[in-house]
C-alpha positions as a printed NumPy array, in Angstrom:
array([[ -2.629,  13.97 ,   9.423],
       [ -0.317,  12.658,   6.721],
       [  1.817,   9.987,   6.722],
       [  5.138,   9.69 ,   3.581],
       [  7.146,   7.075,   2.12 ],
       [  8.895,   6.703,  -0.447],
       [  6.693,   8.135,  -3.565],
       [  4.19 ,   7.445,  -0.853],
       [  1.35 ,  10.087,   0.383],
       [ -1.257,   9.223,   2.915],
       [ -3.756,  11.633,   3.565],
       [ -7.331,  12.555,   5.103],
       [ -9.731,  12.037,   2.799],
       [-11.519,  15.327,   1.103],
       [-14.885,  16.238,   0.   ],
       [-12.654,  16.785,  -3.592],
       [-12.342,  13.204,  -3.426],
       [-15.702,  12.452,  -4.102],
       [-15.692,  12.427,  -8.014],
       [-12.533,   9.99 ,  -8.014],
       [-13.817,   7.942,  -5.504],
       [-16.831,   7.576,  -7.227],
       [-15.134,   6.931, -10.331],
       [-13.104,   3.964,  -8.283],
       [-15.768,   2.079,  -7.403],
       [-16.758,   1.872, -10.903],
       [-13.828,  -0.266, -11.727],
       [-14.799,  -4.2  , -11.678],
       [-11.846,  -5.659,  -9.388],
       [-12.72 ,  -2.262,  -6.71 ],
       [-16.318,  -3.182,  -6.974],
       [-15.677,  -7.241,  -6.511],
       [-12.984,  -6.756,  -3.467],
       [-14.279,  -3.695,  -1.815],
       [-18.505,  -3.603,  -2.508],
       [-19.264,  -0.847,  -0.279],
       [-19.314,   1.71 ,  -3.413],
       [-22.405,  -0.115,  -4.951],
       [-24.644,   1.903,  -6.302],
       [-23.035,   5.372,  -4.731],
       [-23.801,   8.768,  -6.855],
       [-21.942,  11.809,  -6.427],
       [-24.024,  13.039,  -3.141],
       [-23.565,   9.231,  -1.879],
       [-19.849,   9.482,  -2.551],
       [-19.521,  12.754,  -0.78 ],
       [-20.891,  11.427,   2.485],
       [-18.749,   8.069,   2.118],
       [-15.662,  10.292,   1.908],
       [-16.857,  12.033,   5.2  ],
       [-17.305,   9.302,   7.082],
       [-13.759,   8.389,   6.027],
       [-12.339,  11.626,   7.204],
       [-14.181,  11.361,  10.454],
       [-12.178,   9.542,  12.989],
       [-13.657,  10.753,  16.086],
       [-15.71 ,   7.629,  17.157],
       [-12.299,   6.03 ,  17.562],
       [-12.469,   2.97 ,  16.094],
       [-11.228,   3.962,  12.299],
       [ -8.601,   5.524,  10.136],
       [ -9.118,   6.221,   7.105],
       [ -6.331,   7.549,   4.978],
       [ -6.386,   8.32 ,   0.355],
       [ -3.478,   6.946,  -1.111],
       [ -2.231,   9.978,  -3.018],
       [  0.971,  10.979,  -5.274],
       [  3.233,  13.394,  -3.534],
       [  3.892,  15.044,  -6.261],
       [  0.287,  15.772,  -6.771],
       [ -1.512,  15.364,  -3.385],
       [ -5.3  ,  16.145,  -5.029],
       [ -4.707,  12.803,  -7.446],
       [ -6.446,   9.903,  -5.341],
       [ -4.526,   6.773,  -6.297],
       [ -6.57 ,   4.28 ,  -3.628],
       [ -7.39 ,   3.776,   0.245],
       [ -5.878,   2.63 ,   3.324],
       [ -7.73 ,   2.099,   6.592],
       [ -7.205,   0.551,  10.179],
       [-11.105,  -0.384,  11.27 ],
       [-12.634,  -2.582,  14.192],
       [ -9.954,  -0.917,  16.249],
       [-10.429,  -1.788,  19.902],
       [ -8.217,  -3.119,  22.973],
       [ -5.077,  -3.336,  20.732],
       [ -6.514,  -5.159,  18.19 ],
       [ -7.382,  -3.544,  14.386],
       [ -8.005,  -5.09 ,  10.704],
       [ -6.548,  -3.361,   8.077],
       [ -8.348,  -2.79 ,   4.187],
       [ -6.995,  -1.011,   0.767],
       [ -7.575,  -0.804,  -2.411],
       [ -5.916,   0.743,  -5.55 ],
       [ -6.98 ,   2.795,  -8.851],
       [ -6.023,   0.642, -12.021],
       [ -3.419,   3.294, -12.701],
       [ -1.444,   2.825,  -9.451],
       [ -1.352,  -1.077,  -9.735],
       [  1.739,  -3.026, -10.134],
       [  3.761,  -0.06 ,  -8.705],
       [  3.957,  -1.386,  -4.633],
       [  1.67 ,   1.385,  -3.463],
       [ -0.585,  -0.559,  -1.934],
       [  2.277,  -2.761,   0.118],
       [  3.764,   0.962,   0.848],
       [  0.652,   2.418,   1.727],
       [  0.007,  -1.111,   4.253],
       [  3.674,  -1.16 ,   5.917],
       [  3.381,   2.845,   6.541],
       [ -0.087,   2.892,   8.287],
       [  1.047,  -0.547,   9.882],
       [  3.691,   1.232,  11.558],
       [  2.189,   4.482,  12.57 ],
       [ -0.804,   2.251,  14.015],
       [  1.858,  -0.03 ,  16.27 ],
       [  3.825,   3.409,  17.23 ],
       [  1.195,   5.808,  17.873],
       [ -1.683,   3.999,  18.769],
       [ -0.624,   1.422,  20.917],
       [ -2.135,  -1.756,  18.485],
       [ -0.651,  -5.075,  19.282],
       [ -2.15 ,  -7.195,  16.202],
       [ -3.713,  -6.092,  13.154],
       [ -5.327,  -8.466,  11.165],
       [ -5.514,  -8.572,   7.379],
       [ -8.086, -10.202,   5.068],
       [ -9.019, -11.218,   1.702],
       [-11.028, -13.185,  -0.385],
       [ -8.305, -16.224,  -1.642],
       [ -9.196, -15.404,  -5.089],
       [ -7.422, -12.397,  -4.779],
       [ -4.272, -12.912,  -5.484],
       [ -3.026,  -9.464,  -5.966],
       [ -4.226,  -9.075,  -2.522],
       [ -2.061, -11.819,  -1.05 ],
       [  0.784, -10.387,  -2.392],
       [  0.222,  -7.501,  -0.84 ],
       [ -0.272,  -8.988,   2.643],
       [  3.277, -10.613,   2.129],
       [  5.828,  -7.944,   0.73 ],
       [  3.992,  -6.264,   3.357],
       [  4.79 ,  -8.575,   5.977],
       [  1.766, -10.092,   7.054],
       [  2.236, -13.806,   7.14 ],
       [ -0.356, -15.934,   6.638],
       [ -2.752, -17.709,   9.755],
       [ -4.693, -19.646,   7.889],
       [ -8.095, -19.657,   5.87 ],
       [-11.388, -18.551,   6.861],
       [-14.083, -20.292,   5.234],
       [-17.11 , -18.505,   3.714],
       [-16.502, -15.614,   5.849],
       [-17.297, -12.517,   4.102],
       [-20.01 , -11.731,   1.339],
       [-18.093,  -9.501,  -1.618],
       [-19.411,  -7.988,  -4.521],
       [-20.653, -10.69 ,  -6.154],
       [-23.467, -11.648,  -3.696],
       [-21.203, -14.453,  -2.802],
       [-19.473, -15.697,   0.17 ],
       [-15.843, -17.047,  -0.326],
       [-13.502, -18.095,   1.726],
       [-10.584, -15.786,   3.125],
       [ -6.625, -15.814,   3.983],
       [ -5.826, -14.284,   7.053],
       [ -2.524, -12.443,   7.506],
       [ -1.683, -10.698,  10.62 ],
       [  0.994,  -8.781,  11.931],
       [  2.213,  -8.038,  15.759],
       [  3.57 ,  -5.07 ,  17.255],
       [  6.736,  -7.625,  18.022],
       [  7.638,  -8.62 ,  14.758]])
């Protein structure tokens, strides 16, 4: 499956994505906001991309942010998870190179859409750590307003537990 936008490729995720997933998780803001690549090595990554690409347990998608001009670059991650009776959080994450450019709020409104159109969701939720500022700015050009704050309610990368926005979004907005 692959979902366009404007400059905007979403795509199944690859076994040649391995390598540049890897390489992701090795930057510091990936590896703070989005811990599951700790300690991966290539063989790791490999079977983290597959579980990406494998959507048959129904409860995921996972999609690579890509350039449509070059659909092999990786340029990040979008993904609908906990999907069940309507309901579905959504997660991303961006390369340093494709920061600043909207991707990720592209990449969020696309799936967003597809997810209320062809699945059938009513709400998705969307969460992140408040520190994360770049994060809340993508929740809101992508229009997710805010709930509310979570407190302490998810461990990231740094062993610690901080305290989250919540943005969600219904199929009647």
């Amino acid at each position: 499956m692959e979902l366009t936008g404007p400059g905007l490729l979403l795509r199944g995720w690859r076994d040649a994505d391995a390598p540049a997933a890897l390489d992701a998780f090795g930057d510091p803001a990936i590896a703070l906001w989005n811990p599951q690549g700790e300690g991966l090595d290539l063989a790791a990554a490999r079977r983290w991309v597959r579980r990406r690409a494998d959507w048959s347990a129904g409860d995921h998608v996972c999609l690579a942010i890509a350039d449509p001009d070059d659909p092999a670059a990786l340029l990040g991650s979008v993904s609908l998870h906990r999907i069940h009776q309507g309901d579905a959080s959504i997660g991303y994450w961006t390369v340093p190179a494709a920061r600043g450019r909207g991707l990720a709020s592209a990449a969020v409104s696309r799936l967003t859409a597809w997810a209320f159109a062809d699945l059938g969701i009513e709400r998705i939720e969307l969460c992140h750590a408040v520190a994360n500022v770049a994060s809340c700015r993508v929740a809101q050009r992508a229009g997710y307003p805010a709930e509310g704050t979570l407190r302490q309610s998810h461990r990231y990368g740094d062993g610690r537990r901080h305290d989250e926005h919540l943005h969600a979004r219904l199929a009647t907005d």
